[in-house]
DRENNU-969138 format. One line per 4 residues: number of its first residue (from 0); for each residue x, y, z of N, C-alpha, C, O, CB. Coordinates in Angstrom, 1 decimal, padded with zeros to 4 digits. Each point is the difference from the previous one (the first is absolute). Glycine has a CB too. Layout:
NUM> X Y Z X Y Z X Y Z X Y Z X Y Z  ...
// end
This chain:
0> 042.6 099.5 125.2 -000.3 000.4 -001.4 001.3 000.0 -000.7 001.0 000.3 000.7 -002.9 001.1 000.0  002.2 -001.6 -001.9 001.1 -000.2 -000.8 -000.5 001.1 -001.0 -001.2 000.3 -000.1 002.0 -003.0 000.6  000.3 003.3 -001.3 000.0 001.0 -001.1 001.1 -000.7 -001.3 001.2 -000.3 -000.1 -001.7 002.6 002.2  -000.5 -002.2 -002.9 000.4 -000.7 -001.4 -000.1 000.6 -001.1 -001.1 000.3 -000.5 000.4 -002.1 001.3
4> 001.9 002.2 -001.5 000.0 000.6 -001.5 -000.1 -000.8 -001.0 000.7 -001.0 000.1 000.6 002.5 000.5  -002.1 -001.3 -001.7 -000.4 -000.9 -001.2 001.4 000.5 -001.2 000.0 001.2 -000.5 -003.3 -001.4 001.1  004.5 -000.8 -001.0 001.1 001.2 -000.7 -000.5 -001.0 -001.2 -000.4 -001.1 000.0 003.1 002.4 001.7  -002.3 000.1 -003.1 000.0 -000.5 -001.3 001.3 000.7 -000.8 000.4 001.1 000.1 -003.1 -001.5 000.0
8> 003.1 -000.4 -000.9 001.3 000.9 -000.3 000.8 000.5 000.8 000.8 000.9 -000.4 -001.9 -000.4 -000.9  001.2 -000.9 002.7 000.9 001.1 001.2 -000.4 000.5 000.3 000.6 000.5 000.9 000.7 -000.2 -001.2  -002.8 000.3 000.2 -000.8 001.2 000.5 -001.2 -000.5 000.7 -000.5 -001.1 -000.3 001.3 002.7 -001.4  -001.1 -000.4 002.7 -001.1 -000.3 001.3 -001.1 000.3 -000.9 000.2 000.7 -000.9 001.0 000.1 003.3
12> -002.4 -001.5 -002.2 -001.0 000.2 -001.0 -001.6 000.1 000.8 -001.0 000.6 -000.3 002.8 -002.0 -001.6  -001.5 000.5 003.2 -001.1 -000.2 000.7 000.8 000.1 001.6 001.3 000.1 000.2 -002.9 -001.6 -002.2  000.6 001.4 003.0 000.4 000.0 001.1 -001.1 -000.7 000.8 -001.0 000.7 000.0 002.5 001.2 -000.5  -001.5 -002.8 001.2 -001.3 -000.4 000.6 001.2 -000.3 002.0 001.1 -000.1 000.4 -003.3 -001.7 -003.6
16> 000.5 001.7 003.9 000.2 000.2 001.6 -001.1 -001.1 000.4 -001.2 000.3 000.3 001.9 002.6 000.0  -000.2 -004.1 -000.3 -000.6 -001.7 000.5 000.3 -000.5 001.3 001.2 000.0 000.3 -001.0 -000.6 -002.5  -001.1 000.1 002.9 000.8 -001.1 000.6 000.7 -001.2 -000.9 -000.3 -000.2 -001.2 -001.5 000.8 003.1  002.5 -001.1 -001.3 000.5 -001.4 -000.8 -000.8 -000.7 -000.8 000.1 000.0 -001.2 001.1 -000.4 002.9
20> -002.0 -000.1 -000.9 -001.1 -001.0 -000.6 -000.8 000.5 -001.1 000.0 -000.6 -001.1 -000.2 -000.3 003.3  -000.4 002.1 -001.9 -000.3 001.0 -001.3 000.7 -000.3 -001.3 -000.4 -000.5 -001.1 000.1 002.2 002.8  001.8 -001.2 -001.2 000.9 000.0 -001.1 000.0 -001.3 -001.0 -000.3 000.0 -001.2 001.7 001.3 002.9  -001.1 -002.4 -000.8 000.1 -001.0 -000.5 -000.7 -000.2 -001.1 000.6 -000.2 -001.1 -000.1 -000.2 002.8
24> -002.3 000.5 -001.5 -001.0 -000.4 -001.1 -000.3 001.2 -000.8 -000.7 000.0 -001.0 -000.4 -001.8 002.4  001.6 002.8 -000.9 -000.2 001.8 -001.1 001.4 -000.1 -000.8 -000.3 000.1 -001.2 -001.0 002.2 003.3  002.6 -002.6 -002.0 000.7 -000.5 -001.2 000.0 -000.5 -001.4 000.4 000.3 -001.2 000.0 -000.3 003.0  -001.3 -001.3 -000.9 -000.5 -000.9 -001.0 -001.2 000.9 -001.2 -000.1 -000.2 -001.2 000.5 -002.1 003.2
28> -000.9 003.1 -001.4 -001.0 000.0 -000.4 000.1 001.3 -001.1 -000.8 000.3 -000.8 -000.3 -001.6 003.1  002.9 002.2 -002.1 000.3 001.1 -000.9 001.3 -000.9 -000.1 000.7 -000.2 001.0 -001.9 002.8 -000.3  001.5 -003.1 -001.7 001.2 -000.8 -000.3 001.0 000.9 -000.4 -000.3 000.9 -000.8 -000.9 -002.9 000.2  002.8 001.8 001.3 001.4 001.0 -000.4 000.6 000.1 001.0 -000.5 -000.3 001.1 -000.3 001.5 -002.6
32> 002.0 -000.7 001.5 000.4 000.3 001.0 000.2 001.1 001.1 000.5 001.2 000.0 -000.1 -002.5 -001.4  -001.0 000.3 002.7 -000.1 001.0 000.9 001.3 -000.4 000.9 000.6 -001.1 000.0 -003.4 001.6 -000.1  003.2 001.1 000.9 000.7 -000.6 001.2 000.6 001.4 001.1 000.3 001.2 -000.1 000.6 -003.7 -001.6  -001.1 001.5 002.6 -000.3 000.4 001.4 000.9 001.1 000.1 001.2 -000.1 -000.3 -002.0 -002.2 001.3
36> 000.0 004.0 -000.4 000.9 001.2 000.7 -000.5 000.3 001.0 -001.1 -000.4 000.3 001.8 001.3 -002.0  000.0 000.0 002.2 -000.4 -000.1 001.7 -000.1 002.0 000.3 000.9 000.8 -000.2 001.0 -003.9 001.2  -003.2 003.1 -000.6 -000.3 001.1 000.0 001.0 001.1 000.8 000.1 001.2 -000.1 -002.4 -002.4 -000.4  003.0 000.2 001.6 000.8 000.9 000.8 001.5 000.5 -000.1 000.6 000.6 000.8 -002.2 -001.4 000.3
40> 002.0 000.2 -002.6 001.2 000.4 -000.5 000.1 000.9 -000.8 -000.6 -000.1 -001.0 001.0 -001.6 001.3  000.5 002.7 -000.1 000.5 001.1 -001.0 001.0 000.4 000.2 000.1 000.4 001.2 -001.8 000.1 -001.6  002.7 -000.2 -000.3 001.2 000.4 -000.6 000.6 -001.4 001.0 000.2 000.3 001.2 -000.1 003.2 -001.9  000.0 -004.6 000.4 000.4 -001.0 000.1 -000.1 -000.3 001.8 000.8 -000.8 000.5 000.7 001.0 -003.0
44> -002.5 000.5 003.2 000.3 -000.5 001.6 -001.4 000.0 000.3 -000.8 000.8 -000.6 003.2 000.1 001.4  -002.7 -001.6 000.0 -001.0 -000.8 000.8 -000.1 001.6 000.7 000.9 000.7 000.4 -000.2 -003.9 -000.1  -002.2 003.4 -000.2 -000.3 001.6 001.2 -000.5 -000.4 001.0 -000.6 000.9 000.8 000.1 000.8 -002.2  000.6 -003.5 001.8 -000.3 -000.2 001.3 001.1 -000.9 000.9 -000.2 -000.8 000.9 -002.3 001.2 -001.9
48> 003.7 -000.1 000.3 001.2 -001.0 000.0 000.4 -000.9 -000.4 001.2 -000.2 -000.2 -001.5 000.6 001.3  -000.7 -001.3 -001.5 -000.1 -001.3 -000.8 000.8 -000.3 -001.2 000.9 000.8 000.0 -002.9 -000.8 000.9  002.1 -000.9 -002.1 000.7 -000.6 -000.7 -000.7 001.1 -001.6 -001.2 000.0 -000.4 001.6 -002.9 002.2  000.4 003.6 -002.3 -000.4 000.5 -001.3 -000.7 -000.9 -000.8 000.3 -001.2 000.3 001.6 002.7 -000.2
52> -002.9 -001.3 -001.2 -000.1 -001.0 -000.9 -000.3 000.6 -001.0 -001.1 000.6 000.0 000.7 -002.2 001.1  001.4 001.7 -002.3 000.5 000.0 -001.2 -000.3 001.6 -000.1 -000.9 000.5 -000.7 000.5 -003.2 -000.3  001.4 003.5 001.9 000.3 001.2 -000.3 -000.9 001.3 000.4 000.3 000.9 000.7 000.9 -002.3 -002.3  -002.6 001.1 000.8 -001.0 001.1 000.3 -001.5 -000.9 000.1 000.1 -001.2 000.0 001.5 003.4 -001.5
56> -002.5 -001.7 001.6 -001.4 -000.2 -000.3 -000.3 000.1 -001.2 000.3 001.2 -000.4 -000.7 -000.5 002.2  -000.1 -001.4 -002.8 000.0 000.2 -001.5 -001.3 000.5 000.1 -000.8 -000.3 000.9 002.3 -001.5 -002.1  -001.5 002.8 -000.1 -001.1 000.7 -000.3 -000.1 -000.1 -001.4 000.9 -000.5 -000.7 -000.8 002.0 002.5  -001.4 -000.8 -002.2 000.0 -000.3 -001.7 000.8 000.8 -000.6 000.3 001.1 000.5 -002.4 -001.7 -000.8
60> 002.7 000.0 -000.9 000.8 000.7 -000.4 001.6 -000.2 000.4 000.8 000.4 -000.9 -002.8 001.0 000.8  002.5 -001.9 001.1 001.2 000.0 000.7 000.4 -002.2 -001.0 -000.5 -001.0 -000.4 -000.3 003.5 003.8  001.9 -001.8 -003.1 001.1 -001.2 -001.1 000.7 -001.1 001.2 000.8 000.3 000.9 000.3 002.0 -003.2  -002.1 -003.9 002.0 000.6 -000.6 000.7 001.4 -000.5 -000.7 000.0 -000.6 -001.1 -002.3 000.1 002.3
64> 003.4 000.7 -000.4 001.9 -000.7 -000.4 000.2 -001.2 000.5 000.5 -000.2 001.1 000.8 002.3 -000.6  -001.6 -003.3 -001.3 000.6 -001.1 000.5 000.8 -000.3 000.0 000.2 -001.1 000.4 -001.2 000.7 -000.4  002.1 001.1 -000.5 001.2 -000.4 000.5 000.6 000.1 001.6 000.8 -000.7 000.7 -000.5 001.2 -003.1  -001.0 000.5 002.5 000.0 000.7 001.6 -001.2 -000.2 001.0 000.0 000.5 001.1 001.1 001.3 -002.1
68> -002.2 -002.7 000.4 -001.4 -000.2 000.4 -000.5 001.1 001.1 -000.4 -000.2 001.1 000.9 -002.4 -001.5  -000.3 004.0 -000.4 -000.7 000.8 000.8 -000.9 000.9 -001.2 000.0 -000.3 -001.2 001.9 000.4 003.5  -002.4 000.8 -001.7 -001.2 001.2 -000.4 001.0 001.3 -000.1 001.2 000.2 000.4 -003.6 -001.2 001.1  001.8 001.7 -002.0 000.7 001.3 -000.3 -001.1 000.6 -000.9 -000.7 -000.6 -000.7 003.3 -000.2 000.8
72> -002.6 002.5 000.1 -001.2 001.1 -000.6 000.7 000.2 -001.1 001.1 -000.3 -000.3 -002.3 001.7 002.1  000.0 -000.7 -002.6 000.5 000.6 -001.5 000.7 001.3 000.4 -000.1 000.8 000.9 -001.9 -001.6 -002.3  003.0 000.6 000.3 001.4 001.2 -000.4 -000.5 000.9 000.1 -000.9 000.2 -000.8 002.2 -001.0 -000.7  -001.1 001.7 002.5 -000.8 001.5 000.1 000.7 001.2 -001.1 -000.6 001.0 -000.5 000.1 -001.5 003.7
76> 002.0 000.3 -003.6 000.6 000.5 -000.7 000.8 -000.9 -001.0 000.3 -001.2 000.3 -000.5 002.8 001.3  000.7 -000.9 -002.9 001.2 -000.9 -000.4 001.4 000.2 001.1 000.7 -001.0 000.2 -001.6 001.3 -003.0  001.2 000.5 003.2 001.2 000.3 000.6 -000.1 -000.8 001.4 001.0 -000.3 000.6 -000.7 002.8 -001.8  -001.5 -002.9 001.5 000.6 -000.8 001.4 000.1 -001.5 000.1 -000.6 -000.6 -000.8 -000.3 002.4 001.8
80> 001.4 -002.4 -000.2 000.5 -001.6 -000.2 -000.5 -000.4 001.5 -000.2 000.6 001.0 002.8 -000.4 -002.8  -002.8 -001.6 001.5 -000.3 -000.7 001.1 001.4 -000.3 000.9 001.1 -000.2 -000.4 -003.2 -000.8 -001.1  001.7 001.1 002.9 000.7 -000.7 000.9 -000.5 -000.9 000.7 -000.9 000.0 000.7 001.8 001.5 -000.7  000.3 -002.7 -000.4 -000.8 -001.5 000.0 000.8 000.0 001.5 000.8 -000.9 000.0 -001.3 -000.7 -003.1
84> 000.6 002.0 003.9 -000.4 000.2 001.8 -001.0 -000.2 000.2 -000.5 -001.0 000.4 001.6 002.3 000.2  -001.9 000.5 -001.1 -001.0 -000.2 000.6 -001.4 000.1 -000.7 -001.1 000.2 000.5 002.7 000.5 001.1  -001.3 -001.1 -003.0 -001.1 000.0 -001.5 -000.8 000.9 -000.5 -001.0 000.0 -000.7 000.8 -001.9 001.3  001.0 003.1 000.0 -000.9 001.4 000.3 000.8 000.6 -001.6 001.1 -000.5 -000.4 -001.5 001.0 003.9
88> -000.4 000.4 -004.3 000.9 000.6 -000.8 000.5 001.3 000.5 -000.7 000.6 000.8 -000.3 -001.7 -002.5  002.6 001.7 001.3 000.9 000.5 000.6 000.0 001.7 -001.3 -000.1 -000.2 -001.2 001.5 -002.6 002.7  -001.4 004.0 -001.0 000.4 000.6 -000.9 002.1 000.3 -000.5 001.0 -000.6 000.5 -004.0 001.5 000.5  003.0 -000.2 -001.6 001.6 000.3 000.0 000.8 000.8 000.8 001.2 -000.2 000.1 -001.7 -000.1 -001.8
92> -000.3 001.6 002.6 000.0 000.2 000.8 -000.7 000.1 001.6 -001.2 000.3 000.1 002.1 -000.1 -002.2  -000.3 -000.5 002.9 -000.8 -000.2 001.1 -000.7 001.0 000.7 000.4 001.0 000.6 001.2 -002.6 -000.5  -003.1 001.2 -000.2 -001.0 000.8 000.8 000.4 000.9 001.3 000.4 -000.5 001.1 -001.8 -001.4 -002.1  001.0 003.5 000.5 001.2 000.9 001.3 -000.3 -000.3 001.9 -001.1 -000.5 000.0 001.0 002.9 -002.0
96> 000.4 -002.4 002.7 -000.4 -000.1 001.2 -000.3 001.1 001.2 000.2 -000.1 001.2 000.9 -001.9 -002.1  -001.7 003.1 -000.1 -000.1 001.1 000.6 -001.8 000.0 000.8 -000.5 000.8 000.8 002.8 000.3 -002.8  -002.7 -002.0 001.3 -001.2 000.1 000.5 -001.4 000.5 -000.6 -001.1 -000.2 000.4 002.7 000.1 001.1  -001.2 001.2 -002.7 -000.4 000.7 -000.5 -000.8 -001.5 -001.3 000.4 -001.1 000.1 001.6 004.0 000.8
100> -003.0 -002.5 -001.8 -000.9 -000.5 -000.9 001.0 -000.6 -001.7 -000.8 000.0 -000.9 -001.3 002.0 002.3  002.6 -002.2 -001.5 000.6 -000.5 -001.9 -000.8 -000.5 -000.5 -000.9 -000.6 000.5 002.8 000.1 -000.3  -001.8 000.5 -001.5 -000.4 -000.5 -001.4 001.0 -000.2 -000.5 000.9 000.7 000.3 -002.6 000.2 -000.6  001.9 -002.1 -000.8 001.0 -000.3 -000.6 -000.6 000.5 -001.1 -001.2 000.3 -000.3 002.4 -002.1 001.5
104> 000.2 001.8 -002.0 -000.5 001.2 -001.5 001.5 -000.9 -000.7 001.2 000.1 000.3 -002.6 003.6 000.7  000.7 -004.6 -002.0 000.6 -000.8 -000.7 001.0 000.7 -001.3 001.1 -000.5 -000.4 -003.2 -001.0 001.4  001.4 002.7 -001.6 000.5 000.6 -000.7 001.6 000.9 000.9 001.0 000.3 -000.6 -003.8 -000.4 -000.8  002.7 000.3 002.4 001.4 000.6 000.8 000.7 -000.9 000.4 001.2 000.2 000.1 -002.1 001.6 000.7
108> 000.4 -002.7 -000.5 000.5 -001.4 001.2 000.0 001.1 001.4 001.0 -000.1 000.7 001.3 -001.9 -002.4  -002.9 002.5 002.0 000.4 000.7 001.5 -001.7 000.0 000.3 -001.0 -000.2 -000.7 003.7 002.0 000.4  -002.6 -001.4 001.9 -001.0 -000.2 000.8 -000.1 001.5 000.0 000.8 000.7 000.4 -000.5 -003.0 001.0  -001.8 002.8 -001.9 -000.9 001.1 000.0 -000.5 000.1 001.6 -000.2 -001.0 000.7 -000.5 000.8 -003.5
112> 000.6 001.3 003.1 -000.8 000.7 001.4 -001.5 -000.1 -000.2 -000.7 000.2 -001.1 002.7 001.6 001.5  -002.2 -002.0 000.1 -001.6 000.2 -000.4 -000.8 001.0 001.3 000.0 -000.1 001.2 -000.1 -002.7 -002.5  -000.6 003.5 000.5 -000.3 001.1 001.1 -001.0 000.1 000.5 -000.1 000.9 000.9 001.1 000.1 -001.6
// end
């Protein structure tokens, strides 16, 4: 089975789950551009060892970069930035490692407790 995003403007719009051959004549048949993501990639690595392809799994809504021919989600904040490692967005400060629950709270830039 192959996994195919339909992009318009840079953005994920559709998502279809074909065999090949499927694909082939269901293209034709929704004309634009589609192209191929691989369900088992995220934050740019393969979760069964294998070869990343193009960063994440595109979903609707998520911004294909061709300059970087990968996927990437919508900006969860203004304050955080992509890291084109691993195409994940990043906050300004780094999530605590105490184990305990956070929320990011955009108005502080700091990581709230959540209780």
């Amino acid at each position: 089975m192959g996994h195919y995003a339909k992009v318009d403007r840079d953005k994920v719009i559709d998502i279809i789950v074909a065999e090949p051959e499927f694909f082939d004549t269901f293209k034709d048949t929704r004309p634009g551009e589609w192209i191929q993501t691989s369900y088992n990639t995220r934050n740019n690595q393969h979760r069964l060892g294998g070869t990343p392809l193009r960063g994440n799994y595109a979903g609707i809504g998520y911004t294909y970069d061709r300059e970087h021919d990968v996927f990437y989600g919508p900006q969860p904040y203004s304050s955080w930035t992509i890291n084109q490692s691993t195409w994940t967005w990043e906050a300004p400060v780094a999530y605590p490692t105490d184990g305990k629950k956070y929320a990011w709270n955009e108005s502080t830039q700091v990581w709230d407790l959540n209780e």
